[in-house]
Structure formats: structure tokens, C-alpha cells
C-alpha positions in Angstrom: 11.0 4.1 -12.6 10.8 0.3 -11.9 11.6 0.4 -7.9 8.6 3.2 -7.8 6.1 0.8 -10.1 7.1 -2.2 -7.8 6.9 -0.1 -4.6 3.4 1.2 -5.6 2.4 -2.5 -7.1 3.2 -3.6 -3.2 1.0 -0.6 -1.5 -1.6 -1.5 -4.1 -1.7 -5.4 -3.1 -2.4 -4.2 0.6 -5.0 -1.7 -0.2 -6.8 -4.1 -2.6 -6.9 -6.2 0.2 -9.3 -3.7 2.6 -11.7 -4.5 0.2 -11.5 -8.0 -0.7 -11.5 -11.4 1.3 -9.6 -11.1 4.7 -7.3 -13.9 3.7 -5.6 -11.0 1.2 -5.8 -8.0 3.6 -2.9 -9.2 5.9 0.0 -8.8 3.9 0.6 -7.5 0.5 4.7 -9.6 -0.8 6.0 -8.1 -4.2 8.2 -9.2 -6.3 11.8 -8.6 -4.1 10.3 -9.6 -0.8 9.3 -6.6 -0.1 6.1 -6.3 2.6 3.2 -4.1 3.5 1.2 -4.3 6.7 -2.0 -2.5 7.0 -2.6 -1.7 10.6 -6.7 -2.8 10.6 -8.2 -5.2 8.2 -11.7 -5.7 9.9 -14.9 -3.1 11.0 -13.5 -0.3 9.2 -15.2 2.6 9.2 -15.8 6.1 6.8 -12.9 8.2 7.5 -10.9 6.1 9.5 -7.4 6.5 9.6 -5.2 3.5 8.5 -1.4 2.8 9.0 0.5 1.0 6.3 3.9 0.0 7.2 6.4 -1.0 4.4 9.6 -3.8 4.8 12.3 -4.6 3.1 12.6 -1.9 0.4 15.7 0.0 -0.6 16.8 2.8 1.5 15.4 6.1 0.2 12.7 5.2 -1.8 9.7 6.3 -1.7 6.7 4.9 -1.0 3.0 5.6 -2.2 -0.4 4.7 -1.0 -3.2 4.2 -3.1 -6.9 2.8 -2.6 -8.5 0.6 -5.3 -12.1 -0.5 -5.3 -11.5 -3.8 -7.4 -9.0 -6.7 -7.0 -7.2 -6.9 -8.4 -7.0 -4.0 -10.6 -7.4 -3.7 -14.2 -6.1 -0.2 -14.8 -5.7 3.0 -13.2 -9.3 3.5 -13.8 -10.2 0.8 -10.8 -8.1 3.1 -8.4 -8.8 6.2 -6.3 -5.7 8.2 -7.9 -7.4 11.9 -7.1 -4.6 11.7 -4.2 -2.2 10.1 -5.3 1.5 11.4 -4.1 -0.4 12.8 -1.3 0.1 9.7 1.3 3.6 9.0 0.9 6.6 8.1 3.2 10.8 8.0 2.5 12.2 4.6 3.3 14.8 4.5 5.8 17.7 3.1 6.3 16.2 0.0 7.8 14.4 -0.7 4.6 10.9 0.3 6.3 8.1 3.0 6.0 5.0 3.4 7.7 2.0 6.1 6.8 -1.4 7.4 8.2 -4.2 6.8 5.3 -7.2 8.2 5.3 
């Protein structure tokens, strides 16, 4: 229950970041090194499809995206969770994920 918390604490950070200041959009670090990468930070546009590519987290686990629209989050309430387990990925054995958000 901890790995998944950090894992979707990391996925958070990154998603936060598409709607904050740039300087926070590039890379979201968590609390074991772990990384996430967000494949466009800039000139986004409705409906466009993201990829967010995890490193460095344990093999098998998995990993969930989320988008909030506040950063950083208070609560779940500051999150779009009406999908949530819907944009996920399995780690592999290289420690990295990626996934397609929407």
C-alpha cells in the first residue's frame, strides 16, 4: 500500500506540473529516486494525448496517472479521480513505465 501511494505521489508531482509554472512540469523525483517524465509541458491543447514515462521504480508495480488542478494538492478533492485506475501501466523489469493520457 506504501509503494502504490509513493508511485501515485510521483505521477501526481508530474501532472501538477501541466498546470503550474514550467520550472515544475519537467520532472516529477519522489521519495526513492524514482522519476516521471511528461512527454509535452508547453501549448497543450483540449484532448491532447500526453505520455508519462516512469524510472526507477520496482519491477511489477504499477503505476497510476492522475490529473490535479491545484499544486500542490490538498486532498483528493483538488484531483480529477473520475478515472482513476483507468490510465495505468506495469513496471518492467527495467524499473520503467510509460502511458498515453488523455
Amino acid at each position: 500500500m506504501i509503494r502504490r501511494l509513493l508511485v501515485f505521489s510521483t505521477v501526481l508531482v508530474v501532472l501538477l506540473g501541466l498546470i503550474s509554472a514550467p520550472a515544475f512540469a519537467d520532472h516529477g523525483v519522489a521519495h526513492n529516486g524514482e522519476t516521471a517524465d511528461v512527454s509535452k509541458t508547453e501549448g497543450l491543447v483540449q484532448d491532447q494525448v500526453l505520455t508519462v514515462t516512469g524510472h526507477g521504480y520496482e519491477p511489477g508495480a504499477t503505476l497510476t496517472v492522475v490529473q490535479c488542478f491545484k499544486f500542490p494538492p490538498t486532498g483528493p478533492f483538488d484531483c480529477e479521480l473520475s478515472n482513476y485506475g483507468q490510465y495505468t501501466a506495469e513496471v518492467g523489469a527495467d524499473g520503467s513505465a510509460s502511458i498515453d493520457y488523455a
